[in-house]
N, C-alpha and C positions, 0 to 999 in steps of 0.2 A: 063364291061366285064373284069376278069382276065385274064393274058396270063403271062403261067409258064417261066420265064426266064432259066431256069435250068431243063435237066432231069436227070441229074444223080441221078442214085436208091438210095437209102437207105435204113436202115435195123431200125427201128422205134418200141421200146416198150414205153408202155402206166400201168400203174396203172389200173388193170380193175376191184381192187373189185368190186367197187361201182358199175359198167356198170352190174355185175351178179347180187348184192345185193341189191341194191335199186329200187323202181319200180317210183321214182320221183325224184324231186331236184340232188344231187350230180351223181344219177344215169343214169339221162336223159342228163346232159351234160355230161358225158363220153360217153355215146350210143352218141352221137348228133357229137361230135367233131371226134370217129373213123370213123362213120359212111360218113362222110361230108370229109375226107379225104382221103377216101379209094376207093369214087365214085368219085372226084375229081382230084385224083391225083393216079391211080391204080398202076403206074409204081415202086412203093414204096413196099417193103413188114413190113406188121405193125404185131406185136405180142403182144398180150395180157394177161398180166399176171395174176394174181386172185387164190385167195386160193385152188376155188373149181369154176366151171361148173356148176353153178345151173341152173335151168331150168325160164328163164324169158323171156315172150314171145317177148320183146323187144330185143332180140340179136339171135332172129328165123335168120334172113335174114344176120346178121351179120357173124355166122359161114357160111353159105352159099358160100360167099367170096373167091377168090381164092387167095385174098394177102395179108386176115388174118389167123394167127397161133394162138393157145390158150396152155398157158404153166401152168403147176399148181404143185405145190411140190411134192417131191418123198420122198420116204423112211420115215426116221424120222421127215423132215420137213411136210410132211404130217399131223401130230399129232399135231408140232406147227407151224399153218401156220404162227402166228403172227413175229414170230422170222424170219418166211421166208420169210417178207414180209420187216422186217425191216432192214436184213443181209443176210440171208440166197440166195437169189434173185441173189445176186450179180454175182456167178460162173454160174447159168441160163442165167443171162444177155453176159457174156464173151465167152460161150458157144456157145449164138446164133449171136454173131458176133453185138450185138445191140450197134449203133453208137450215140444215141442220145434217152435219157430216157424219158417221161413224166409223171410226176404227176398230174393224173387228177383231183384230190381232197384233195388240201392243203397238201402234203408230199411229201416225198423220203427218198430211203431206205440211209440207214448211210454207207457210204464210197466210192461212186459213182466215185469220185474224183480221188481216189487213185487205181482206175481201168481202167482209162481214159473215161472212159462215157461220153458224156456234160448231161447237165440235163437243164429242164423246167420244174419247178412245176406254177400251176396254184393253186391261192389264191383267194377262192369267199367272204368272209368276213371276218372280224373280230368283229364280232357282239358280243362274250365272252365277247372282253375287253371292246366295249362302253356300250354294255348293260350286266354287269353280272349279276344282278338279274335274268335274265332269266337262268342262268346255274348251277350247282352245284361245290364247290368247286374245287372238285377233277377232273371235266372235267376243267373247265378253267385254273388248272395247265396243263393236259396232253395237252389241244390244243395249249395254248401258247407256251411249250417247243417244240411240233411238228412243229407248223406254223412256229416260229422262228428260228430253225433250216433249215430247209424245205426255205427260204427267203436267209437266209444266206451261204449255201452252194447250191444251184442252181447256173447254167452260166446265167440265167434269170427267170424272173417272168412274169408271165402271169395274170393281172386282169380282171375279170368280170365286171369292170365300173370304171370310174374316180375314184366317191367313197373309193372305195377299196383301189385304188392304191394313194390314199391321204392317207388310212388308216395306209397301208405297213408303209411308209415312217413316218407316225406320230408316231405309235406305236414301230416300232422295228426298225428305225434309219436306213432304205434301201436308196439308190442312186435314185433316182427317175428316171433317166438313164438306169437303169436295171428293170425298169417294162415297160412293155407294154400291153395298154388296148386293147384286143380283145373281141369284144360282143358274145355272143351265140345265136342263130337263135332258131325256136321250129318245132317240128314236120309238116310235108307240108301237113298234114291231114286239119291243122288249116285254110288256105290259099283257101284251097277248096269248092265249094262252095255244102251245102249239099242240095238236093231238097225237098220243102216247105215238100210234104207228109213226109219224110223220121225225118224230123225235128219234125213234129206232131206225129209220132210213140213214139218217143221216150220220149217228154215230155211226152206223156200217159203213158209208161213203168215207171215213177216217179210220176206221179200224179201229174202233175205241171200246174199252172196255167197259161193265155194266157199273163198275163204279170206281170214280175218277174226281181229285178236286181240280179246279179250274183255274189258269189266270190268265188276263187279257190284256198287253197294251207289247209298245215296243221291248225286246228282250235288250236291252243295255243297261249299264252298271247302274244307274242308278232306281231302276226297278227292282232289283236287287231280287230277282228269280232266284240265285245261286241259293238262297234261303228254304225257298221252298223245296227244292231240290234235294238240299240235307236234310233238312226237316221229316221229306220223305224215308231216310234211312228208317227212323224214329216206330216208322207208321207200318204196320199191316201188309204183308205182302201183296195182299187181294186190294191194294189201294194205289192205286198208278194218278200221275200229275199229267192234265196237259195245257200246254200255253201256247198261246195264239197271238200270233205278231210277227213283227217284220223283225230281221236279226241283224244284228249291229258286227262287230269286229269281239264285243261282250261275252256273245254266243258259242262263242269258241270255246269261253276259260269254262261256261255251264257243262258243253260237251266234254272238256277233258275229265271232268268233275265227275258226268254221269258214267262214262267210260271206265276212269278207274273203279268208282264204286259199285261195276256192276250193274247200273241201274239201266241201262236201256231199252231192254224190253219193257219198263216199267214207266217210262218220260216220254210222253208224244211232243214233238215241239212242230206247231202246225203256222205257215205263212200262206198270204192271201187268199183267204178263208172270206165268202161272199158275204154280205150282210145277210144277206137272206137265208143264209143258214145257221150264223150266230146266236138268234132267240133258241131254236132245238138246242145248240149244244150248252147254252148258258143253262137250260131248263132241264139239262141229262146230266150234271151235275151236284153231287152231293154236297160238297164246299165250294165258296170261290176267297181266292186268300191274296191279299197285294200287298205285298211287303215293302213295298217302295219307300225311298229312304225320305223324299219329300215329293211332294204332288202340289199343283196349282189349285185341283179341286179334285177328282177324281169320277170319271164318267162311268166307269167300266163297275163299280162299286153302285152307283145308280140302276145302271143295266141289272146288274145282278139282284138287287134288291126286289125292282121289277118282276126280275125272272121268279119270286120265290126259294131264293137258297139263302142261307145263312153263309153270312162276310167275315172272314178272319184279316183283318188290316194292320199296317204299322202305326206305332206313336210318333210324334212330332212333326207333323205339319198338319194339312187340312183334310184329314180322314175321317175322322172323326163327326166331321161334319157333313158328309157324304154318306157315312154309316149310320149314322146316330148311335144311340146308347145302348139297342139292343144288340149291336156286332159287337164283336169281341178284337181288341187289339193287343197286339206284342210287339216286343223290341227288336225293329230291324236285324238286330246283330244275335239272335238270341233263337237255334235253330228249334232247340229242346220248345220252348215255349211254347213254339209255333205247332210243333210236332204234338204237344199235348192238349192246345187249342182244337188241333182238328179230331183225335184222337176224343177227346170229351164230347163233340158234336156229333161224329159217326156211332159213336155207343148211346145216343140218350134221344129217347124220340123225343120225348117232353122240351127239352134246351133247344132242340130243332125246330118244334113247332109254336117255340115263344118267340125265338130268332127270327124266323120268316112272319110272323103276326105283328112283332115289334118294327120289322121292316117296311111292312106293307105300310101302318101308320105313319114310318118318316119319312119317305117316299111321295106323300099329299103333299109335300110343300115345296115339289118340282115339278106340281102340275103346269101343262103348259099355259094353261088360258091365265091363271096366277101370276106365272113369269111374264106373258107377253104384256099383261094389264101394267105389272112394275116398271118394266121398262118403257112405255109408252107413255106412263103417268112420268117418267124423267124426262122423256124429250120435250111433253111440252112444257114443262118447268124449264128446261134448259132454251127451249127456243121461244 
């Protein structure tokens, strides 16, 4: 249990494109980290800032709030939010009396410093520089100069896993002193348990069959589905994959893949799939497998853990840490392994129910009320 040592108020803004504009990843830990601070610690008044107010049903309950505020550019900055976002921001910030800035998603605006601000930017990877093949030039200049700025004028950094905060320090020459890893928690939908009928609706609502492993995040290369896909040869005919996500140009080379191999009737590949029906199909699920070649943290691994199913994940980056010791991990490149991983868990009830019992246990240390207490005990060290 947390107990707040401190209640003096504060006056708390946050970076909240992403919390309007994205409906996953950068999105969901903006919503997850306001959200977890604002029911945790209400004594606080937090202000969020963002180009525009777009309508995402994910920040319904967030406006609702009475000790959040939502600020978006006026006049001219209106036209360019970008500029508003990057300078512009600043007299908004001094305006509303904001004592301590955050960046929820790898930035901050330029010149924080020279207004007295403190700042904490939060860094989830640096996936550009170890894998740039995945990006296009001209983004891996823009993120580099962002992140790297964003690193170096912060009073601190916040990373999303060890990983990362190796990365910090590898790549851009940080203090390892000035980061601190704080994990992200997922949605308490996940945690919940859904009943058997309510679970069988909704696989009917997809067509899915009585048993299926699962994977969850954007389908592009370097999630590296195409894995799971072969892996599937490997595996039982009575055992069909499905994955849920938004599809890339990536999705193409998995389809030609399933196509020649016959596998179609056997691959559901499911997009804009509601959160509120996610928890049933995480929980109708016999495995969940992310073969991803590197991750910033991995949320969908958390969910799952949540839901009760045993994680078959990749090695070399931050999986591991999301999984803990009781999931089981293989070589991205290494279809057979994978195939035998799950192949070993669908045959042994015993390994399944040390898997999900080993899970539940590492899963307590993304409690929310835990997280918000860490983060809260940094800002006011930082401010």
């Amino acid at each position: 249990m947390y107990v707040c040592k401190n209640k003096t108020a504060m006056i708390i803004g946050f970076d909240a494109k992403r919390a309007f504009a994205n409906y996953t990843g950068l999105g969901n830990y903006s919503r997850y980290i306001i959200d977890n601070l604002s029911m945790n610690f209400p004594e606080h008044k937090y202000r969020l800032y963002a180009p525009k107010e777009t309508a995402n049903p994910g920040m319904v309950a967030l406006r609702e709030r009475e000790n959040i505020s939502f600020v978006s550019p006026k006049g001219l900055y209106a036209r360019f939010s970008s500029l508003w976002r990057t300078k512009g921001i600043l007299a908004d910030l001094s305006r509303d009396g904001v004592q301590l800035y955050h960046g929820l998603s790898n930035e901050l605006p330029v010149g924080l410093q020279k207004k007295g601000i403190r700042s904490i930017v939060t860094i989830h990877d640096l996936i550009f520089l170890r894998y740039p093949q995945f990006y296009k030039a001209p983004d891996r200049a823009i993120y580099t100069r962002k992140f790297r700025y964003a690193c170096r004028e912060a009073n601190h950094i916040v990373a999303v896993s060890e990983c990362t905060k190796r990365d910090i320090v590898s790549y851009f020459g940080i203090d390892p002193g000035k980061i601190s890893v704080i994990y992200q928690g997922c949605d308490i939908s996940f945690a919940q348990k859904v009943p058997y009928e309510e679970r069988q609706q909704v696989c009917r609502k997809y067509q899915l069959p009585d048993t299926f492993i699962l994977n969850v995040g954007t389908i592009e290369a370097r999630k590296n589905l195409l894995l799971a896909v072969k892996a599937l040869t490997h595996v039982d005919e009575s055992v069909h994959l499905v994955a849920i996500g938004r599809q890339t140009p990536y999705a193409e080379e998995v389809k030609s893949y399933i196509a020649t191999h016959g596998l179609g009737h056997r691959v559901h590949l499911l997009s804009g799939i509601p959160l509120t029906d996610l928890p049933a199909l995480y929980q109708s699920a016999a495995v969940f497998v992310y073969p991803s070649f590197f991750e910033g943290f991995g949320i969908p691994i958390i969910e799952a853990l949540h839901s009760d199913i045993p994680v078959v994940a990749a090695t070399g980056s931050c999986l591991e840490e999301a999984g803990g010791a009781h999931s089981i991990y293989v070589d991205p490149t290494n279809d057979e392994q994978l195939a035998e991983s799950i192949y070993n868990i669908l045959s042994d009830i015993q390994l399944q129910a040390k898997m999900i019992a080993g899970g539940r246990k590492h899963v307590a240390r993304f409690d929310d009320k835990l997280l918000a207490g860490q983060m809260m005990d940094l800002y006011r060290k930082i401010s």
